[in-house]
C-alpha positions, -999 to +999 in steps of 0.1 A: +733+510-612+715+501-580+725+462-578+700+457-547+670+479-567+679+454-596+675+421-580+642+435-566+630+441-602+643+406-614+630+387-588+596+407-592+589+415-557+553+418-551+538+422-517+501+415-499+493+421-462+468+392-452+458+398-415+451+422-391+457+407-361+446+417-324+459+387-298+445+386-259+474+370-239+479+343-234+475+333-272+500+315-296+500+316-335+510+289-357+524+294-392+528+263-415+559+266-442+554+285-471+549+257-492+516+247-475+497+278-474+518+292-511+493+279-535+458+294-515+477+330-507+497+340-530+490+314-556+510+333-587+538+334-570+573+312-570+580+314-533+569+332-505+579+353-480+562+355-445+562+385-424+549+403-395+549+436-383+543+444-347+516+473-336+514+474-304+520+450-272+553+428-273+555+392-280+577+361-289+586+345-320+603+313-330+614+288-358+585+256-349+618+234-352+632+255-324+666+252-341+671+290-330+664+310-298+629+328-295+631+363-297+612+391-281+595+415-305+586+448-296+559+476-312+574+488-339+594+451-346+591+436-380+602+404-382+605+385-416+613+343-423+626+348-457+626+306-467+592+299-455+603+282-419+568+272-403+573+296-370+553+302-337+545+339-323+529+340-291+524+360-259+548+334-236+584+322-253+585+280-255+540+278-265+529+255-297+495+251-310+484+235-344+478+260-375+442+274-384+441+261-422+409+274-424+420+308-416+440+317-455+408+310-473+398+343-483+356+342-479+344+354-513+336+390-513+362+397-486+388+426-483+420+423-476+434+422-448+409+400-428+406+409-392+413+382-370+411+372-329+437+352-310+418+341-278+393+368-276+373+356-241+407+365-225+401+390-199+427+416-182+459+399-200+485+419-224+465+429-258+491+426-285+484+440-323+503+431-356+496+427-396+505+398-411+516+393-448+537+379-478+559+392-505+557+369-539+592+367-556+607+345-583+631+321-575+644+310-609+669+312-624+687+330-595+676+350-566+701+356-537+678+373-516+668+342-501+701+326-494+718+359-484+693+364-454+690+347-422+658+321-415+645+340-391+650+373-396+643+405-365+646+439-376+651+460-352+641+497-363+665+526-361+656+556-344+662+572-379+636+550-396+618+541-368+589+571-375+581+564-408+583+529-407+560+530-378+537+554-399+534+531-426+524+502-405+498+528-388+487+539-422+477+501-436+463+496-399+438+525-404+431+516-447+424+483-430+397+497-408+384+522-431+377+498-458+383+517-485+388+517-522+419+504-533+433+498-498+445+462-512+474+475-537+480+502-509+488+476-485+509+458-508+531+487-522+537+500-479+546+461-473+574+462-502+585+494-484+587+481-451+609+449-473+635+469-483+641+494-456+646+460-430+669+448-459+689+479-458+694+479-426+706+443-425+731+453-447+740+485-425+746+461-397+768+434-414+802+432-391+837+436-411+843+405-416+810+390-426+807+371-456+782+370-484+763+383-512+747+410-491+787+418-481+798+423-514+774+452-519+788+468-490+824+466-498+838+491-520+856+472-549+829+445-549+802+461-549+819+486-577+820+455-596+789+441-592+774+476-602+794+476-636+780+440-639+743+449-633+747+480-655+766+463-687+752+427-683+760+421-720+796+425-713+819+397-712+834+404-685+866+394-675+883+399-640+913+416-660+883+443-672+863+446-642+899+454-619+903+482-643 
């Protein structure tokens, strides 16, 4: 049994990628928390998750709390906020600006994702190009996904994934200019992608001695266990039976 493929499927994953974004520096970009915008985006959904996935151009990202250093995203970058922290990306580390409300109400009639401008009458500075999205997941009656993750969470792609993880995000860029049929569910089944390959990789990174549900997957007798768990959950289980 795949225990993380299982949670996926419990917690009924769904993704949606919202904007297509192209920013004319200087520029700044103000997400509110989840719960503000949950109810107009992804309104059948329990909780969700905020990402971005940079295109081309670099810029910065940042909790709006500033309870965490900024960090530098390059082309290719994906970051993800997996509580719903309201956060800040923008061209210059340290800039704030107050959230377009208006911008997450779909127009009737429109397509997703809706192309949008960051400072368009800005002339000769850095163009940077990212999607913007949300995965839908169930938080009752237990999902560790969200606990398990950081708030603010970079992933860095590997040079091993880095090519077809880039071609996906280049593949819904293009569905999103060509405008055609079913690009929507397309979009949303290459965002779930994108999800668990930058969770994998988190895990592939976790240090010896880290701690936590992701951890327990990783380590052999653990994650045995949780395995025979996720594959017998009718069981009753007793630390006696899962040792042998």
């Amino acid at each position: 049994m795949d225990v993380l493929s299982d949670v996926l499927r419990a917690v009924q994953l769904t993704g949606a990628v919202f904007f297509d974004m192209e920013s004319h520096s200087p520029w700044v970009g103000t997400t509110p928390e989840a719960s503000v915008i949950a109810g107009i985006v992804m309104p059948e959904a329990e909780h969700i998750i905020c990402f971005h996935a940079l295109v081309a151009g670099s810029c910065w990202v940042e909790l709006t709390d500033r309870s965490e250093p900024a960090i530098r995203l390059e082309a290719g970058d994906i970051v993800v906020i997996p509580r719903g922290d309201a956060h800040v990306l923008s061209s210059s580390p340290g800039l704030r600006g107050d959230a377009n409300m208006a911008a997450y109400h779909r127009p009737p009639g429109q397509s997703l994702p809706m192309p949008h401008v960051l400072n368009e009458g800005a002339k000769g500075g850095e163009v940077c190009r990212f999607v913007c999205g949300y995965f839908g997941c169930d938080v009752r009656p237990f999902n560790p996904l969200l606990d398990a993750l950081p708030r603010l969470f970079h992933a860095r792609i590997s040079s091993t994934s880095q090519n077809w993880l880039s071609s996906l995000v280049r593949v819904g860029v293009d569905e999103s200019e060509r405008r055609g049929g079913g690009r929507e569910i397309m979009l949303a089944k290459l965002a779930e992608l994108m999800f668990v390959e930058v969770v994998r990789k988190h895990i592939d990174s976790l240090t010896e001695d880290a701690r936590g549900w992701f951890s327990g997957l990783r380590d052999h007798h653990i994650g045995t266990a949780l395995r025979l768990i996720h594959a017998r959950p009718a069981e009753a289980w007793t630390l006696e039976g899962l040792a042998r």
